[in-house]
Biopython code that builds the backbone (N, CA, C, O; Angstrom):
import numpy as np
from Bio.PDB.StructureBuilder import StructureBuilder

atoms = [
    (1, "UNK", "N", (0.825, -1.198, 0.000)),
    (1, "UNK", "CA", (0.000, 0.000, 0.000)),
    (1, "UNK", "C", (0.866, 1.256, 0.000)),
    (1, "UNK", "O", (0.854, 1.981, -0.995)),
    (2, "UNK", "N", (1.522, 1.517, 0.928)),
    (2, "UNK", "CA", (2.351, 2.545, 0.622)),
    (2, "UNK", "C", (3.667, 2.316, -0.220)),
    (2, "UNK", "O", (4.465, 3.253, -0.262)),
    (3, "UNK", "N", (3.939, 1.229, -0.847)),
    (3, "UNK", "CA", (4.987, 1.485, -2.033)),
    (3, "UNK", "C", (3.929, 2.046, -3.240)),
    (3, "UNK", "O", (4.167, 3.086, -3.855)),
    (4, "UNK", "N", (2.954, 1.367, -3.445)),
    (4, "UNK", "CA", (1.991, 2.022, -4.078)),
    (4, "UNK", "C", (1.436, 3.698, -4.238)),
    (4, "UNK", "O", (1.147, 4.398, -5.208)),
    (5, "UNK", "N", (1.453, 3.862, -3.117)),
    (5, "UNK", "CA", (1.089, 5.347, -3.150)),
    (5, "UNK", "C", (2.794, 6.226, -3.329)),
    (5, "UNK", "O", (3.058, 7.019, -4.232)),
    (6, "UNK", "N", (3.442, 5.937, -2.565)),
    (6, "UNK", "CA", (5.115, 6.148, -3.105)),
    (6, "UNK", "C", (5.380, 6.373, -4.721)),
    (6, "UNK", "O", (6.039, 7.297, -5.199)),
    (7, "UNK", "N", (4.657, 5.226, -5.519)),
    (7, "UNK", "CA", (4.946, 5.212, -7.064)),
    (7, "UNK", "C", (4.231, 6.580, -7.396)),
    (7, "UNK", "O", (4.771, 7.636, -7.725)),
    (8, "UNK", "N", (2.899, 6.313, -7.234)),
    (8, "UNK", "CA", (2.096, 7.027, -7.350)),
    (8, "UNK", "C", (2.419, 8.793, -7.347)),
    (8, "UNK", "O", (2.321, 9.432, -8.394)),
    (9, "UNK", "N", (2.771, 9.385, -6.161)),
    (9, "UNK", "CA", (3.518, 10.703, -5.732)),
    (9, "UNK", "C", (4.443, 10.820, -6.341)),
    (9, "UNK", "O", (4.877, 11.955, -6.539)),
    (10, "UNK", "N", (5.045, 9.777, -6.827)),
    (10, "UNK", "CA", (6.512, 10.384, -7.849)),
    (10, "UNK", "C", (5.993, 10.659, -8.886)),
    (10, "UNK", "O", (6.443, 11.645, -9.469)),
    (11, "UNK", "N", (4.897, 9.931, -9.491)),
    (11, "UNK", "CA", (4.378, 9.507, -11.129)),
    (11, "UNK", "C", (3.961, 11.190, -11.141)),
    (11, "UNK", "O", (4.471, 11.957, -11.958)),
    (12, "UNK", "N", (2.926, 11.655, -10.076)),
    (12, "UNK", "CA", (2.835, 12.642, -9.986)),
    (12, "UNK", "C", (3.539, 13.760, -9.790)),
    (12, "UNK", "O", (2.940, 14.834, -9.846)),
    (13, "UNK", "N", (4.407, 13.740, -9.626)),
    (13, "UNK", "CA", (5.620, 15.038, -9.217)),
    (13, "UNK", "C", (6.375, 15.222, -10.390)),
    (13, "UNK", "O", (6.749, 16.214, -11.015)),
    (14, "UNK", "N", (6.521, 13.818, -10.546)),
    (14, "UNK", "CA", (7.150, 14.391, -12.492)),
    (14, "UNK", "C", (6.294, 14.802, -13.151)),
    (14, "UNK", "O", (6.828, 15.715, -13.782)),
    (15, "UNK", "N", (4.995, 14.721, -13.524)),
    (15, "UNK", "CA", (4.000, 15.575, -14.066)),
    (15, "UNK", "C", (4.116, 16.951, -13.920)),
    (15, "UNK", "O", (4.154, 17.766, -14.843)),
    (16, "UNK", "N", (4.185, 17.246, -12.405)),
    (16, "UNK", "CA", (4.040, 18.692, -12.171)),
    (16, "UNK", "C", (5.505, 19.333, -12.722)),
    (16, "UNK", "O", (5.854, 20.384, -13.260)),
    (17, "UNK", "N", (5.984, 18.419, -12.392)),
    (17, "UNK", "CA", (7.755, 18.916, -12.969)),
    (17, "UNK", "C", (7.851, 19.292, -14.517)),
    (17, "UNK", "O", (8.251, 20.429, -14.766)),
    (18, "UNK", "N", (7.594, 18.631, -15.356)),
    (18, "UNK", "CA", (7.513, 18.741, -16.491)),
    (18, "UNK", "C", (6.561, 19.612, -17.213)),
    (18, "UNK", "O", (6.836, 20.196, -18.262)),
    (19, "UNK", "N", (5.407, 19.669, -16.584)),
    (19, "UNK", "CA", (4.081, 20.374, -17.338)),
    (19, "UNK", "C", (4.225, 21.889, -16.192)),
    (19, "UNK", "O", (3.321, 22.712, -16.043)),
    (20, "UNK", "N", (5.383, 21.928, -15.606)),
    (20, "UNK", "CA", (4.928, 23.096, -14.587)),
    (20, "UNK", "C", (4.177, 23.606, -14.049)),
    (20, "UNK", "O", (3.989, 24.769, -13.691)),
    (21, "UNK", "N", (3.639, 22.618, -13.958)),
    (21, "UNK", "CA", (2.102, 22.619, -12.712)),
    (21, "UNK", "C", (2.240, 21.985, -11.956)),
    (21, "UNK", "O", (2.048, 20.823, -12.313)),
    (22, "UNK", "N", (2.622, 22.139, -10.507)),
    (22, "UNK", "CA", (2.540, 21.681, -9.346)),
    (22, "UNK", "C", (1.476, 21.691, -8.441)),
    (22, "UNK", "O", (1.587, 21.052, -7.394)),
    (23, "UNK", "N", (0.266, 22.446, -8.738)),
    (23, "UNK", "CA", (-0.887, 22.781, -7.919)),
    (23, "UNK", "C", (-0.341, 23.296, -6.832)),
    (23, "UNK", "O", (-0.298, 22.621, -5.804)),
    (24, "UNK", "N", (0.214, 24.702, -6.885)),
    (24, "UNK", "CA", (0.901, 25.511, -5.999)),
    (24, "UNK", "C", (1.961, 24.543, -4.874)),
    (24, "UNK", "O", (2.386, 25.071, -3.846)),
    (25, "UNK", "N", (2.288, 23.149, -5.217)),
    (25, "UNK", "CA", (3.915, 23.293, -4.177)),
    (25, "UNK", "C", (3.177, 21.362, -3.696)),
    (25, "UNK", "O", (3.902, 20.416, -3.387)),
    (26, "UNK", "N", (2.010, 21.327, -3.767)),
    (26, "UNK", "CA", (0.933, 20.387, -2.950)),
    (26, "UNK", "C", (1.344, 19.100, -3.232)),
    (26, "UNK", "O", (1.331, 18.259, -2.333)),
    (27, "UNK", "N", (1.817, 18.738, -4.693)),
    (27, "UNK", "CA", (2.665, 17.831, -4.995)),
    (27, "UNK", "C", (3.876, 17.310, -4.391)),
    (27, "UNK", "O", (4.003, 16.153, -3.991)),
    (28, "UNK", "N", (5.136, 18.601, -4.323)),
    (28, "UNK", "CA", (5.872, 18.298, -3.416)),
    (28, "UNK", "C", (6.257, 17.960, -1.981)),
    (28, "UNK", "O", (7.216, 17.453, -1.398)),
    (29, "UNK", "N", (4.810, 18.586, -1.617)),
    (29, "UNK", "CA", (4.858, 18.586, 0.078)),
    (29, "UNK", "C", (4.777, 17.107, -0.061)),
    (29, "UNK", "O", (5.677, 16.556, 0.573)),
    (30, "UNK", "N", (3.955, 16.261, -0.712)),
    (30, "UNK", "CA", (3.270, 15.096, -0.849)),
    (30, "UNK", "C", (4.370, 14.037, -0.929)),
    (30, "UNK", "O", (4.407, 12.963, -0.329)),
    (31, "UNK", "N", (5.536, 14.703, -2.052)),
    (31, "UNK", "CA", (6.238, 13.305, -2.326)),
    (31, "UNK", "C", (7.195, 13.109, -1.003)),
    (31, "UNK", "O", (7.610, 11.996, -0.680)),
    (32, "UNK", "N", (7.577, 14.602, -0.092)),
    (32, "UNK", "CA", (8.562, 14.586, 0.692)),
    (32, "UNK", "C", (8.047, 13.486, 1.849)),
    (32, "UNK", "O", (8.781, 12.642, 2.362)),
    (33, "UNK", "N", (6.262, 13.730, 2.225)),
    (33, "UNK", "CA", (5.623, 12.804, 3.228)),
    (33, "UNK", "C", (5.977, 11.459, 3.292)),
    (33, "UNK", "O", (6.252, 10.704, 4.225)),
    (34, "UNK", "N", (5.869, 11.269, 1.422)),
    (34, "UNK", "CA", (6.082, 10.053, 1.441)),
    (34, "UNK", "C", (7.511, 9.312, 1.414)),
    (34, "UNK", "O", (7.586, 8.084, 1.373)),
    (35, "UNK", "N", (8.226, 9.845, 1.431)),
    (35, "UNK", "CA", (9.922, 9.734, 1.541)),
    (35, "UNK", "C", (9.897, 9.745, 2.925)),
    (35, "UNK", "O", (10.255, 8.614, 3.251)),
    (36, "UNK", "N", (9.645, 10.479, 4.042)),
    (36, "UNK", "CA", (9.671, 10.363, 4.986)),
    (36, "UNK", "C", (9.176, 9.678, 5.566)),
    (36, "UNK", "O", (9.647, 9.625, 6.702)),
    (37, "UNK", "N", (7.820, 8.588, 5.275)),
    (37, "UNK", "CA", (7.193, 7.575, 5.858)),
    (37, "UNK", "C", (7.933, 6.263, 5.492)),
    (37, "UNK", "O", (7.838, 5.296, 6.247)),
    (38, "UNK", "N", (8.620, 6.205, 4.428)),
    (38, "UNK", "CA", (9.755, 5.095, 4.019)),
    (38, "UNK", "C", (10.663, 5.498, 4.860)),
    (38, "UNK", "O", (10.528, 4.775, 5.848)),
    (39, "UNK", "N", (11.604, 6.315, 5.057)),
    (39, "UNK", "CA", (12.682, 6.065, 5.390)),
    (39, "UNK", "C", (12.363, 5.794, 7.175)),
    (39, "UNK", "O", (13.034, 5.007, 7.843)),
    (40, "UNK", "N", (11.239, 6.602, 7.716)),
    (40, "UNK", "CA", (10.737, 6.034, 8.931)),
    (40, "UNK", "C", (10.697, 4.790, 9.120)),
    (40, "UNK", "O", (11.297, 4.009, 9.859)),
    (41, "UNK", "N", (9.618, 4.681, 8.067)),
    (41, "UNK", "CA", (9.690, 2.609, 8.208)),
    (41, "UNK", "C", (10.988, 1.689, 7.503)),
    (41, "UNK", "O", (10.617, 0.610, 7.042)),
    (42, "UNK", "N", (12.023, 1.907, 7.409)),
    (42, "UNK", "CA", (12.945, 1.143, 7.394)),
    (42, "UNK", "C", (13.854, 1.978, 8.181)),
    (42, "UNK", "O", (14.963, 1.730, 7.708)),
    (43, "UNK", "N", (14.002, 2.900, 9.200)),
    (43, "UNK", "CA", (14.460, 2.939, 10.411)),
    (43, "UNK", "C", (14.323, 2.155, 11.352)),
    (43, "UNK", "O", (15.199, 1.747, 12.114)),
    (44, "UNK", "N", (12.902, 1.842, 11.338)),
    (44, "UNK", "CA", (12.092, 0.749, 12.810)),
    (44, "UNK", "C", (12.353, -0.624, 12.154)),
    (44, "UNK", "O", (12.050, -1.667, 12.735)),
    (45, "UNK", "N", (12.940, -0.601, 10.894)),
    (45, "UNK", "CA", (13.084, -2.061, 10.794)),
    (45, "UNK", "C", (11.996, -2.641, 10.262)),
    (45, "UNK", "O", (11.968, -3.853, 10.478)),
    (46, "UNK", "N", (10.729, -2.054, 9.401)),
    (46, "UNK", "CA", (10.276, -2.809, 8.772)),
    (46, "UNK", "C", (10.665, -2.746, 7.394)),
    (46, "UNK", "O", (11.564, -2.197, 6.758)),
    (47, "UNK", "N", (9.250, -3.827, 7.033)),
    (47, "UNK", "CA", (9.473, -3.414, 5.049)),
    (47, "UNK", "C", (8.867, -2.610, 4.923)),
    (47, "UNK", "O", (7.762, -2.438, 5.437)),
    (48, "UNK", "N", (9.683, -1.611, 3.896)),
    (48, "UNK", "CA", (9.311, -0.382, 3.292)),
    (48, "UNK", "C", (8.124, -0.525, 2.158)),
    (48, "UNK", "O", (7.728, 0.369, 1.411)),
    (49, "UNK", "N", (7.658, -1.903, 2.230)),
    (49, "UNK", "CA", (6.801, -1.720, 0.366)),
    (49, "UNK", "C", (5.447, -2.398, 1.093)),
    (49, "UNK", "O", (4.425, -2.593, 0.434)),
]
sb = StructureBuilder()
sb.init_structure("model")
sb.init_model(0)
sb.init_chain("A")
sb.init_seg("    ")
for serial, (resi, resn, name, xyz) in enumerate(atoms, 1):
    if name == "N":
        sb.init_residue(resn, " ", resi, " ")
    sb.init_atom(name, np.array(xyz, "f"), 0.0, 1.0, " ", f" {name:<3s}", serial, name[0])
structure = sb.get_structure()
């Protein structure tokens, strides 16, 4: 589930990257969450996917 949504936020961030539309920044806040909920969960030692 969350490697899923992980793909997902990137698939989306390169969109905004490329088409220069980010929906004011909302994208990025998004992909950083999700970078940070991975690297959380393979701090504690689980699986990340």
């Amino acid at each position: 589930m969350l490697w899923t949504l992980a793909v997902i936020l990137i698939v989306l961030w390169l969109l905004g990257v490329i088409t220069s539309y980010t929906m004011r920044g909302f994208i990025h806040i998004l992909l950083v969450i999700a970078i940070i909920v991975v690297l959380v969960r393979i701090i504690q030692g689980q699986a990340p996917f």
